[in-house]
N, C-alpha and C positions, 0 to 999 in steps of 0.2 A: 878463750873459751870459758876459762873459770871467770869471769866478770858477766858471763852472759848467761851464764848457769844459775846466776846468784840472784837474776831480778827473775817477776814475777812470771809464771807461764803465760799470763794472757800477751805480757810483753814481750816474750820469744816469739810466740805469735802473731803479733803482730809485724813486727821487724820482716819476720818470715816470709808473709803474705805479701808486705807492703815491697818488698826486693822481686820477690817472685812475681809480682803481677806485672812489673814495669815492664815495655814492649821489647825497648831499645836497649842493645848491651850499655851501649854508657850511662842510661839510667839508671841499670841497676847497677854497675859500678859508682857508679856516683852517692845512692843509699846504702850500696855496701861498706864504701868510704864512711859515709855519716854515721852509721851506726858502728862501728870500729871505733869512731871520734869519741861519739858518745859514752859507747862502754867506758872507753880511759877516762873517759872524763869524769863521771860518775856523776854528774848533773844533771843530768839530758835526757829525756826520753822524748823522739822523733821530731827532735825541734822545741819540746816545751822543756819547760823546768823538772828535775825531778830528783824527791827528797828521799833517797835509796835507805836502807840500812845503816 
């Protein structure tokens, strides 16, 4: 939660929106997964590159 706390609010929101809108449980599992990946990762925002703090 604290790696997701740390990036930007528009990026909460977006992760948010983009899990919440999918139809199919295993697609939002699926973005739920990628965005978890991402956090750890600290590189990543929703597939692109991304140069955090």
């Amino acid at each position: 939660m604290e790696k997701y706390k740390v990036r930007p609010p528009y990026q909460q929101n977006d992760y948010i929106g983009w899990i919440t809108r999918a139809k199919r449980p295993e697609t939002r599992e699926k973005r739920l997964k990628q965005m978890i990946d991402e956090l750890y990762s600290g590189n990543a925002y929703m597939g692109m590159k991304y140069n955090g703090k």
